[in-house]
C-alpha atoms as one frame of an Amber mdcrd trajectory, in Angstrom:
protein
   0.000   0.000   0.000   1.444   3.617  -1.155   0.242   6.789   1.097   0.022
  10.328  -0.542  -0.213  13.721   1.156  -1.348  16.694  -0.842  -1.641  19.794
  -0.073  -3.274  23.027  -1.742  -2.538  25.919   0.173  -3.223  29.752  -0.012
  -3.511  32.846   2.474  -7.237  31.532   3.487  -7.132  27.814   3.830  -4.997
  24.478   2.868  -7.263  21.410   1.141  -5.505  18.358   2.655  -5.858  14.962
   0.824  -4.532  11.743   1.895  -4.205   9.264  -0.520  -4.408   5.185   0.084
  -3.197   3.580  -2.912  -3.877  -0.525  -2.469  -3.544  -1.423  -5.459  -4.492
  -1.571  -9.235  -6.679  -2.921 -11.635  -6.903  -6.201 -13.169  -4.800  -6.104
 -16.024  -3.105  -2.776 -15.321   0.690  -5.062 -14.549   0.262  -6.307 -18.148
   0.016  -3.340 -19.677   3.433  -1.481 -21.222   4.733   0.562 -18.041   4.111
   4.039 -19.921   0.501   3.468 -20.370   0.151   2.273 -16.444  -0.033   5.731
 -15.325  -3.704   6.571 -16.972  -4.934   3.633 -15.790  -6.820   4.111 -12.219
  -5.780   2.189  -8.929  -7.976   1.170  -6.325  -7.751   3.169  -3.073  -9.159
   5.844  -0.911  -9.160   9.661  -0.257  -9.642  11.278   3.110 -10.023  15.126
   2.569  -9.965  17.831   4.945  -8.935  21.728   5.399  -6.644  23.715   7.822
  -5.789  27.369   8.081  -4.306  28.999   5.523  -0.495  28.874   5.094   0.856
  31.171   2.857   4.503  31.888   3.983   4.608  35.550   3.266   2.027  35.977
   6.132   2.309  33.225   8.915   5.104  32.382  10.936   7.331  29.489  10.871
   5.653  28.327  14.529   2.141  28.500  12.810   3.625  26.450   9.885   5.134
  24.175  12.178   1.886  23.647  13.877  -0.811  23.083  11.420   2.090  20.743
   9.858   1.705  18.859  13.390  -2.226  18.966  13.568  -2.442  17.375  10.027
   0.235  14.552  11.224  -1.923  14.436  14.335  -5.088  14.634  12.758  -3.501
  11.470  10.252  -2.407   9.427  12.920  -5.388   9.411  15.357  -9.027   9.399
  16.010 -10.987   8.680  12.470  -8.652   8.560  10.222  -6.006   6.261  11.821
  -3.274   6.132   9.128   0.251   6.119   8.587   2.260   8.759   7.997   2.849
   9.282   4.157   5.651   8.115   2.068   5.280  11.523  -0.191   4.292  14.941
   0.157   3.184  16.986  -2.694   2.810  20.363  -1.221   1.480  23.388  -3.664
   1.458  27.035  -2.187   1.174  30.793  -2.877   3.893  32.573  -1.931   6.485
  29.225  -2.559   8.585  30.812  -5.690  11.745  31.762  -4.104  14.059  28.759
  -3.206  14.548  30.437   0.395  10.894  29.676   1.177  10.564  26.498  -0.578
  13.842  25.658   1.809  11.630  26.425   4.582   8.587  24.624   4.046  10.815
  21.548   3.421  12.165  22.148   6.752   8.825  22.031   8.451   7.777  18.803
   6.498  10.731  17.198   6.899  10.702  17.498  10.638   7.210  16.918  11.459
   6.644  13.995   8.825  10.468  12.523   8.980  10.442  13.155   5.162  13.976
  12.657   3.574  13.300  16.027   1.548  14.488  14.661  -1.986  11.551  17.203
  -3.452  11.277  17.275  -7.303  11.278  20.720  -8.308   9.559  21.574 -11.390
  10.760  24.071 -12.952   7.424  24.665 -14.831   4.549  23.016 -13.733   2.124
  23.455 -16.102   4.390  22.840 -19.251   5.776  19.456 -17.598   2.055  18.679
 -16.960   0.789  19.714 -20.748   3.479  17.234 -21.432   2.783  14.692 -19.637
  -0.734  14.833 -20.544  -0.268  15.086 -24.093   2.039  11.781 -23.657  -0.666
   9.920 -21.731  -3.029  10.859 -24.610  -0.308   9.746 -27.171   0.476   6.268
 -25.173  -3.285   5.736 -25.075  -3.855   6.036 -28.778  -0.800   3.558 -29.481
  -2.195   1.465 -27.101  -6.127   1.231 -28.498  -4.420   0.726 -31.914  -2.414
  -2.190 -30.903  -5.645  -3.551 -28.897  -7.531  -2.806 -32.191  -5.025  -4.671
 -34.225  -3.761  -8.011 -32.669  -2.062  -9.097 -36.028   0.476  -6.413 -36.014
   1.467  -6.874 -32.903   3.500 -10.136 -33.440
């Protein structure tokens, strides 16, 4: 089983998700690795919301603690989980490396995270990309379904 934290955060409130990944669809280990990804998985979401935590106007203590309420709200009462393997944490205010430094400080320490992030240097062009891959890896893939003779 895989556990994901995200995290959407702006000056008014975070959107938490937690993500339980236990596994995948029939057939989805068969299929050529880069076509896995737009397949679904079976799993669960837990969603939930915290203060906002834009860094340009809380303090490091108030990022520290909502960082431990969410690891305390994860690991007790209803929700009862483990803490994640990743974090993907998206915020206003997180452009200059200094603060992304600090945020990684705060989620390393509170969710013993080894803090190997994977910086994208442009989001939205690396996910255009990806998507238009997916789309491209799907078509190759319905053709080959489509023509079982070819494929020998």
């Amino acid at each position: 089983m895989k556990t994901i934290l995200i995290a959407d955060s702006g000056g008014t409130k975070t959107d938490w998700a937690y993500v339980r990944i236990n596994g995948s669809m029939p057939g989805r280990e068969s299929m050529p690795e880069r076509d896995r990804e737009s397949v679904p998985v079976r799993g669960s979401v837990q969603r939930f919301q915290t203060a906002g935590l834009h860094p340009l106007y809380v303090n490091d203590e108030i990022i520290r603690q909502t960082f431990e309420e969410v690891r305390d709200r994860l690991c007790s009462g209803k929700f009862q989980n483990d803490l994640p393997e990743e974090i993907f944490y998206y915020s206003a205010g997180c452009a200059s490396e200094a603060v992304k430094k600090r945020i990684m400080r705060h989620l390393a320490a509170v969710f013993r995270v080894d803090g190997k992030a994977r910086r994208l240097e442009n989001p939205l062009q690396e996910h255009q990309t990806q998507k238009k891959q997916s789309q491209e890896h799907q078509s190759e893939y319905k053709q080959a379904q489509n023509n079982p003779s070819q494929n020998n």
